[in-house]
N, C-alpha and C positions, 0 to 999 in steps of 0.2 A: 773246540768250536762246534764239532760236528760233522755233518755233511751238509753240504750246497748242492741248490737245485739250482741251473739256468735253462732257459727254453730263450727259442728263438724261431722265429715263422722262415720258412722254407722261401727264398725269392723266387721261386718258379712256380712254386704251389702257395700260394699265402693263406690257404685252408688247413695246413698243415705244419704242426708244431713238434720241433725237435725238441727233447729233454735230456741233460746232462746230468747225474748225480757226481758229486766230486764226494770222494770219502776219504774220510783223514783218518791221523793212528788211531782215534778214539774211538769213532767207528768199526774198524777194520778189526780193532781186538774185539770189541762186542761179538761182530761177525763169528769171529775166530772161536769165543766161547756158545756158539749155536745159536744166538741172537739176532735172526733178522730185522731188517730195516724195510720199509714197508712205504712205498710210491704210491701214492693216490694220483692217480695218471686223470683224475676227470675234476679233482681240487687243484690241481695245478696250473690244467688247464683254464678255470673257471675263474683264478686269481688272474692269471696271466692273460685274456678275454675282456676280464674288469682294467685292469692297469690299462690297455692298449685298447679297448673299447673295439672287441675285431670280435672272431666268432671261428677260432682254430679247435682244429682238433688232433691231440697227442701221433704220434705217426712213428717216433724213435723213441728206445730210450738206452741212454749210452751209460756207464758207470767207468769214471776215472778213477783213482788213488791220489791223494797229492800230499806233500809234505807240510808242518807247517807253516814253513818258510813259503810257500806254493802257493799254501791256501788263503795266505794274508794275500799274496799278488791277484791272485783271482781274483778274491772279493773290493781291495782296492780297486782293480779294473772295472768289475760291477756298477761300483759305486759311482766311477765316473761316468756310467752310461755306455761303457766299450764290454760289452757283453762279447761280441762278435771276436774280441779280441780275447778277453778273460779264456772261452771256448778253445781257440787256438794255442793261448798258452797251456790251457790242461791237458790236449789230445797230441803237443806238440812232439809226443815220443810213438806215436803211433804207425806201427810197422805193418803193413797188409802183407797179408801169407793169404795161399789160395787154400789154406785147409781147413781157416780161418771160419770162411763162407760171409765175411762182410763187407760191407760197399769200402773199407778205406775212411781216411779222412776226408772227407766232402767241406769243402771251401761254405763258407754260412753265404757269401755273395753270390757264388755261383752253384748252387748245390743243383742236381739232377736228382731227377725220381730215378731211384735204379731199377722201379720195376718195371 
């Protein structure tokens, strides 16, 4: 299938657009063989701008792994318009360690600027 991009506007900041890459096995081996994969973080924006008729600008950008089994649920949630949840279900392993140096999982309803 690939990888999946979701973005979603920040509820506190709605100038501000988080971005997701979800990456499957297909991906991952590419990776794995020196092959990067390449985010146009100002296309992404400029789709997701058009779709929502706003005027965001990229602020995150996160990369999950998901199964395929995973990445069918994800994009089924997509599709229903449950982004906010599709996000949840891929970050839903996500451990904050302080060595990390990351905000954690941030709620898409309640997110804080952490800076």
């Amino acid at each position: 299938m690939g990888a999946v991009i979701l973005t979603v506007v920040r509820s506190d900041s709605p100038e501000w657009l988080d971005v997701l890459v979800v990456v499957d096995d297909e991906s991952l081996d590419r990776m794995k063989q020196r092959d990067p994969f390449e985010v146009d973080l100002a296309s992404v924006a400029n789709r997701h701008n058009a779709r929502h008729r706003s005027q965001c600008y990229p602020r995150s950008l996160g990369v999950v792994w998901a199964s395929a089994e995973d990445l069918g649920t994800i994009v089924a949630l997509t599709k229903q318009g449950k982004v906010s949840a599709a996000i949840a279900y891929a970050c839903r392993g996500w451990e904050k360690k302080p060595e990390d140096h990351d905000a954690g999982p941030v709620s898409v309803r309640d997110a804080k600027d952490p800076s």
